[in-house]
Structures are given as C-alpha cells and as structure tokens.
N, C-alpha and C positions, 0 to 999 in steps of 0.2 A: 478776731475769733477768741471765745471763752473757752479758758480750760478749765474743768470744773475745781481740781485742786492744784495747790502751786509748784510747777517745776523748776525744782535747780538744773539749769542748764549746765556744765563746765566745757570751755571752747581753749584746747590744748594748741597755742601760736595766734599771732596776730594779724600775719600774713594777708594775701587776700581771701583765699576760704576763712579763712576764722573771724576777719571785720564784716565779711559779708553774712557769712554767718547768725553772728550777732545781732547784727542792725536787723535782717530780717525777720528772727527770732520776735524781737523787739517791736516790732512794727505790726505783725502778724497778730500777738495774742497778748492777754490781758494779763496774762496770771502765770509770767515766767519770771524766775530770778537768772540772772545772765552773766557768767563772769568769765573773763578771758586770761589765763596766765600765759605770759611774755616772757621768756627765758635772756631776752637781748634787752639793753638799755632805753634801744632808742625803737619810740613805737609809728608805723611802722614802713621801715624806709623802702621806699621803691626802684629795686635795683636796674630795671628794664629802664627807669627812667635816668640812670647814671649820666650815661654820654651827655644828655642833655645839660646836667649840671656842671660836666666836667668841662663845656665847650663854652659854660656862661650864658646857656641857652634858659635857665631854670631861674626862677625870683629869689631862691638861698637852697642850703643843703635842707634847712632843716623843714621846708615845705615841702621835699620828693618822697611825698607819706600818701597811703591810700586815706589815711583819717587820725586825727589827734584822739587824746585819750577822753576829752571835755567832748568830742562829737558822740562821741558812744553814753558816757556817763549824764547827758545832756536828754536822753532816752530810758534811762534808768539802768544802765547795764554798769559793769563794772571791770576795769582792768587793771592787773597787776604787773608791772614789767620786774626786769629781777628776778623775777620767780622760774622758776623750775619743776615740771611736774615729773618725777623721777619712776614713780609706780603706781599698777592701778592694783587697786585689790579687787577684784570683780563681784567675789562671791560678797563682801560688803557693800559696795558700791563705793568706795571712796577713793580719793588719788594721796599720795604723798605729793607736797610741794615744799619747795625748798627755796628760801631769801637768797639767791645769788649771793649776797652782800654780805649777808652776816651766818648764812651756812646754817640757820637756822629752820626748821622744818615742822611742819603739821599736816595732821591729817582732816582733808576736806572731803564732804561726800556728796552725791551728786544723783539725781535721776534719768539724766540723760548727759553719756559724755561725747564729745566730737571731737576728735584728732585730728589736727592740723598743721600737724609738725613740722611738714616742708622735708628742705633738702638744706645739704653743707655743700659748700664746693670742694671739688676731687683738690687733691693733693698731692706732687707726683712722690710713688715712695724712692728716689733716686739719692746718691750720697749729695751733701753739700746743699737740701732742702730745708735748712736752719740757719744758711744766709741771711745777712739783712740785703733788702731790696728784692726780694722775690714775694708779691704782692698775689692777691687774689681780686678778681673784678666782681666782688659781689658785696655788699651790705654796706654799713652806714661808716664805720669806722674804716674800710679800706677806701670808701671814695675820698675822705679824709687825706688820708697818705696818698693816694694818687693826683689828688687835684696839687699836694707839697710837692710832687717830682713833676709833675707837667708845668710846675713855677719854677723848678731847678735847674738855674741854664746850665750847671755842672753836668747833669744826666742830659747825655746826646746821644745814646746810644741805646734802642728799646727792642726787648726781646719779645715779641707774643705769642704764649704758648695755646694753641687753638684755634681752628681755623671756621669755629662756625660763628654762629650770630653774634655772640658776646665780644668774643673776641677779635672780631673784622671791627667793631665796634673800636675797640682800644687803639686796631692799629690806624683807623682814622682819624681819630683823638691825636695821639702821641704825631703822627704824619702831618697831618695838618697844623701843629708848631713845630714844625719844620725839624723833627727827628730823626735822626735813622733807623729805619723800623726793619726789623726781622720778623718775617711769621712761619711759625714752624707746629707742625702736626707729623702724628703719625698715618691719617687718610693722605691718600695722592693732589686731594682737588679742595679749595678753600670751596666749605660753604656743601660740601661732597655731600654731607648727610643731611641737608634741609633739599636739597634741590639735584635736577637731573643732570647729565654731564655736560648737557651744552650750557644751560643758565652757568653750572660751575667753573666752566671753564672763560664765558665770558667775567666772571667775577674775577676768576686769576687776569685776566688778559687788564681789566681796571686797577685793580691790585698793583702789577707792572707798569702801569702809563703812570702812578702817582709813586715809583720809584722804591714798592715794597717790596724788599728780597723775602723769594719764597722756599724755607726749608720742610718740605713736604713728602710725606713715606717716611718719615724717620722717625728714628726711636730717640727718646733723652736718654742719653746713659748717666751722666750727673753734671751740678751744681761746682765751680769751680771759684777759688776765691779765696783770699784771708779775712773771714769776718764778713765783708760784704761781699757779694755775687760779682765778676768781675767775666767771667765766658759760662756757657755752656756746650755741655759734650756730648754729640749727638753721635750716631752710626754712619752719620756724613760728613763729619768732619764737626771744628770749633766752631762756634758761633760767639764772637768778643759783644759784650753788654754792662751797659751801668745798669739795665734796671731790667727784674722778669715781670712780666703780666701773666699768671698763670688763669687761665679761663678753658681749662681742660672739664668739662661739665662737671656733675652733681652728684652726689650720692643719699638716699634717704634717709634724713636724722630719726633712725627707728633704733640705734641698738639698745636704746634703754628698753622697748618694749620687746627684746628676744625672752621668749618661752613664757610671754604670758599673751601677748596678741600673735596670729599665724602670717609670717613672712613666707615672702616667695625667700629664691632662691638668692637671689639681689638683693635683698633687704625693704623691699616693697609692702605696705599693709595689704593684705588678700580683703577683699569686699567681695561683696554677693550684685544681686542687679538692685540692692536698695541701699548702697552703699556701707553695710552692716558690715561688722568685723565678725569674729569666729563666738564676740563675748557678748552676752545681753546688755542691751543699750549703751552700745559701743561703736560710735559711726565713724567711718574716716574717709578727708576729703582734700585736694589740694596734689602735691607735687608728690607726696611719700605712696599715693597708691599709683596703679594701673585701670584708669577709666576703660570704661568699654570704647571702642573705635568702631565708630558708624562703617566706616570703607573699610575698615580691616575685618573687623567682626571677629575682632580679639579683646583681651585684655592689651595694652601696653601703654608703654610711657607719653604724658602728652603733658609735660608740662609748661604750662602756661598760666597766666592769670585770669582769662578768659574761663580756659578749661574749670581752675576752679568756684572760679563765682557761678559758673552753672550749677555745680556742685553743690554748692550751697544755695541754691535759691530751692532747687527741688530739696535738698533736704528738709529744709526750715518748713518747706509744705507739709511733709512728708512726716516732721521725726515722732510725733505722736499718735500717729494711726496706728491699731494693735496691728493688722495688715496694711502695708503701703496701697495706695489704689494703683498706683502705675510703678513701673521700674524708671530705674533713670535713664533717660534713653539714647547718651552718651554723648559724642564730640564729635566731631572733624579733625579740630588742631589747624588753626589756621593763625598767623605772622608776618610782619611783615621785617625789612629789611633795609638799612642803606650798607652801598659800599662806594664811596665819594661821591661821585656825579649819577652814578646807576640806583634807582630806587626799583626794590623788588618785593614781592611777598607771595607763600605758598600757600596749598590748602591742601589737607588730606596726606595721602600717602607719596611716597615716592620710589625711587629705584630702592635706595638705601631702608627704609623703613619697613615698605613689604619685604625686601630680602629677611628682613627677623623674623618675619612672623611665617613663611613659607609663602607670600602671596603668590599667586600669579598673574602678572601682568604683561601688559605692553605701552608703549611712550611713544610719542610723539611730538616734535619738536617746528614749530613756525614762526617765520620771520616775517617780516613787513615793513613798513613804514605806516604810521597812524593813523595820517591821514589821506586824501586821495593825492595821485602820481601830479594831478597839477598844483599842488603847493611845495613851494622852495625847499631844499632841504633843509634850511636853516628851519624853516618853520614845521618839520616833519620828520618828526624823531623816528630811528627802527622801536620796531617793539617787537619783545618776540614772547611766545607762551609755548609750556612745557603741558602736555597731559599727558597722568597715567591712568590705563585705565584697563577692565576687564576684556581680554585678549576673545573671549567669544561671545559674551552679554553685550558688550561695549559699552556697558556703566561706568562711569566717570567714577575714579576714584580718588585723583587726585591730579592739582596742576597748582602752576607758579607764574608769573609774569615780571618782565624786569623790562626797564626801559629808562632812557635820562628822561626824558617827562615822569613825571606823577601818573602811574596808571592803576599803582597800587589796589583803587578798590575794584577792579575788574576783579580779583579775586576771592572778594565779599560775594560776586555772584556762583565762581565755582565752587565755593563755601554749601553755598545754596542748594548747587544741582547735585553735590557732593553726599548732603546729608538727606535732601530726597529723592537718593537715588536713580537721577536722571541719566539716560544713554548719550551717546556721540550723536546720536540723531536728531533728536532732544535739541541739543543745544546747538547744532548747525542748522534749525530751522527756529530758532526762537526769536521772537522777536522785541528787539531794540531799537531803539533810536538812531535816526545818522542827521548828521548836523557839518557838513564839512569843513568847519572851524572846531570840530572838538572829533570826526573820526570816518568810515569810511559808509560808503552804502552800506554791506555787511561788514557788522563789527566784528571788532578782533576776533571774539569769540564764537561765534558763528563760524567766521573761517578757518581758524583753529582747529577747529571740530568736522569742518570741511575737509579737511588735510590730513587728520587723523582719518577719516573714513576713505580718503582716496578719489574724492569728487576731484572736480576739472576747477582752475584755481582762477575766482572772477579778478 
C-alpha cells in the first residue's frame, strides 16, 4: 500500500507489539520510515520462553528473541536499544530519547507514535528486599543469574514467591534439579487466578506428589538475612531459603508518561476502541493497556503476547486511516500451562477474573477419561474441563482443560466458541471427530457442555 507522503513511524519497546508492529508497518506500505527505541540491552528476549532455556530445552540464551535487530533493519526499519524515550511533547510532535550509556539525549519527532512499553515485574515492598539472591523471573539478565543458581549445588534450598503461571514455572525448574522448593502466595489455591477451583486444586494436589511445600493465604512480611537472603517471614511462620524467585506479577512501565498520556487508576494507558490514547496520533498497544475482553465486555488486563500481536496487526492496518474502518475487536486471552506431569491451558474468563469486572457467571466442572471405558488405564488418561459461562444465556465465556496427556489444544476450540459467542448448546451438539485411539464417541467437549447443561451422561 502507497502513502502519498512519508511517515515517520516511532515504535516506543521492542517487545512483541512493538517487533510486530514494525515488521507489519514494513511490509504493508511503501513510504514509512520505521524506528523502534529499546530502553534494554538485549533486543528482544522472550521471557514466556525462559523455562525452556533454563531446563536446556532452548539452542542458547541468546536465541529466546522474538527477532534480531538485522531481521527488522533487513526491511528497512530501524532500531535503537539503549535508548530511552523519556517524554512526548505532543503538541510538537516529537519524543525525547535518551543513550542509556552515555545519558545523552535528543529530540526526535515523529507522525505517528505507538507505545509499547510493556510492564516491569512487581517487587515486594517488604524490609530485607535488597538482599542478594532475591531474583526476579523475567528478562534477559535475570535468566542469566537464574540459570548461575540452578548450576549452584551450594543453593538447595528455593523459595517461590507466586503461585500462577510463571512462577509454577520456576518451581518445576528448581524441583526438577532436585531442590527444595517452597511455593508461597498470598491467594489460597496455586494457579487460583488462571483457572477454577477444581483445575486449581488438582494443580496443588501435583504440586504435592513432586514434594512442593505449599505456603499459601499468606502475606510476606520481610526478607531476612546478612547481605544475602537466608529465610523469609511470612504471617505463617519462617520459611529458611538460599535463594528467592519472586514472580509476584507486573506492573505497567508507564510512570514516565504520568500527566501527559491518561492513566487508569493502576497505571494502565486508557485506549479508545481504535487503540488511540487521549493525544493525537498517539497509539498504544501490548501489556501497559486494558484490551477490550470479548467475554468480559470490559476493559482489563490480558497480557499476553498473543494478545498484543493482535494489537499490532490491526493497528499497522488501521494507523493511517483519518477514521479507522473497524474497531479493534478485542481478545479472549487464552495460555497455556505445565505443572510436571499435568499439561493445562485456559481461555477467556474465569471465577477469578469475572469477579473483577462484576461478571456473572456460573462453572462447571467434568471428569472422564479420554478415551472409551474399553481401553486400559494405562492407555486412558482422566481429562477433566472447567467452563464458565453466562448463568441464563448459557454463552461460553470461558473454560480450561488439564490432563497428563497433551490435550492442551481442546482449548484453541473454546477460544473459538468463546470469541463467537457460542452457548452450552452450541457446543454439546457440535460436531467432531471420534477416532478411539485419540477419544470418545462424543468428545470431551461436547460432554462437557452436556454436564454443564444437565443432559443424562453417555
């Protein structure tokens, strides 16, 4: 596509909205100048993909990148790491950036800017939080030091602060080189806020058979230690550790933009439905806003990398039209999960999620076995599925699956029925495939949705 005159694009983080961004920018039109400032060293590392590196599962650290800086510039676009964009002047159009390195700064100006500043991970504010050995499970330089302590037979003893996705993450890492793992949160149930009580609780009950102590409901009270972390002090008593994992979630890297772009109340960029800020040609996309939620049919947080490469594809459509032709037409949120031997993944809303937003819903919880009653148990994993869903519609708003098979992409489909709006009815008469080497007459999901509705169970 031709743009009659040439736009400077500036794409603020390199993240995945911001490389994807880019690229499509790039690919799309004729007549764009494209450049991305990097506030971090190393461009740009993929944290979701950590475990992976840290288990030896990865071909080196420095390949866990959505894209090198030669893939982008290879297109004609341009990035800067080191850099810092510190202020936008709106009514000029231009940003300040700043050399990390040498603290040196200029002003750059721009026709269209995109914000994609992401998030920092939380930090608990508790005394004795300036020990050494109290780590964070995010970014390029802490997998660094994590993958040094997962080498260090001196550290036998691991503490993991956070009980959802990241953090089950760590403590199957550290567990599996045979550590002593502690996992501790302030929710009751590991895994509480991705999934319903029963998935959560089978999660504890695996948790348990691979011999994780779980300190859970409790508050940190502080960091205890000479120099290096040696316990921690919770409202339940000591918890003795050589090393912390703190993976207590994220917060949005926005306070450089207070009182010049409109924050929620959290520190969130506020968007419109065409992902626009409060400022002319000011877009923002990625972890630091509140996407719209298909199934919530709110604003709220859905950060994922998914979530924001959508973001950016409709943008890059989108960011030169004087009126957009469409809105963005938002997400699901959907992940997936291991925790040892159990592979799970959700979609959409859940108990935990709509409680933030006032949903109302209703769940429902089903068990089985995978495949039909005449194969072995060896050969016929339980599987069991979580839906939530509107209590008088009976639209699917959200559900999860776990199971020690791989059945993970059953939930690619309630993704599906999720985001066009399909009822319980819907999907207890849909039809799939039965093959009784891979599942039943009626599949999981069918009778899932059978059981939610209260039908007679085949």
């Amino acid at each position: 596509m031709f743009i009659m005159e040439k736009q400077k694009v500036i794409i603020v983080g390199a993240s995945h909205g911001g490389h994807q961004s880019a690229l499509e920018l790039l690919d799309k039109y004729d007549n764009v100048d494209v450049t991305i400032y990097e506030a971090g060293d190393f461009v740009s590392f993929m944290s979701c993909g950590m475990q992976l590196y840290l288990e030896d599962k990865a071909t080196a650290k420095d390949d866990v990148r959505n894209f090198a800086p030669a893939d982008l510039e290879a297109k004609g676009g341009r990035i800067f790491n080191n850099h810092q964009v510190t202020k936008i002047n709106a009514d000029k159009k231009t940003v300040i950036v700043k050399d990390v390195l040498t603290d040196q700064e200029e002003e750059v100006s721009y026709d269209k800017l995109i914000l994609s500043s992401g998030v920092t991970p939380q930090t608990l504010p508790v005394p004795g939080n300036d020990l050494e050995n109290i780590y964070l499970m995010r970014g390029y330089d802490w997998a660094g030091k994590i993958k040094s302590a997962l080498n260090n037979p001196a550290i036998k003893n691991v503490a993991v602060i956070g009980a959802g996705n990241i953090g089950v993450e760590a403590v199957e890492v550290f567990a599996n080189a045979g550590r002593n793992v502690t996992l501790l949160d302030m929710i009751d149930k590991p895994m509480g806020n991705y999934v319903n009580d029963e998935l959560a609780d089978l999660v504890a009950a695996e948790l348990e058979k691979h011999h994780v102590t779980q300190v859970l409901g409790a508050k940190i009270e502080a960091f205890e230690g000479d120099g290096k972390v040696t316990a921690i002090k919770t409202d339940k008593g000591q918890v003795d550790t050589d090393l912390v994992i703190v993976a207590a979630g994220v917060k949005p890297n926005t306070k450089w933009l207070e009182g010049t772009v409109d924050l929620t109340d959290r520190g969130f960029i506020q968007t419109d439905a065409y992902l626009r800020t409060n400022l002319p040609d000011v877009y923002a996309i990625g972890d630091a806003i509140l996407p719209w939620s298909i199934p919530g049919q709110a604003h709220m947080p859905v950060a994922l990398a998914t979530t924001a490469r959508r973001e950016a594809m409709y943008l890059a459509s989108h960011l030169f039209e004087s009126k957009p032709s469409r809105p963005f037409k938002g997400v699901v949120g959907s992940s997936a999960f291991g925790v040892f031997d159990l592979h799970g993944a959700s979609a959409g809303l859940n108990t935990f999620s709509a409680g933030r937003i006032g949903k109302k819903i209703a769940t429902s919880f089903y068990e089985d076995s995978k495949r039909p009653a005449y194969v072995p148990e060896k050969d016929n994993a339980k599987v069991y599925v979580s839906l939530t869903f509107d209590p008088d519609s009976h639209q699917i708003l959200g559900g999860a699956v776990l199971s020690s098979d791989d059945i993970t992409a059953q939930t690619n489909v309630l993704s599906l029925a999720i985001e066009h709006k399909l009822i319980l009815e819907d999907l207890a008469e849909a039809d799939f495939f039965f093959q009784p080497g891979y599942d039943r007459q009626w599949s999981l999901l069918n009778l899932a949705a059978q059981h939610a509705l209260g039908w007679a169970r085949f």
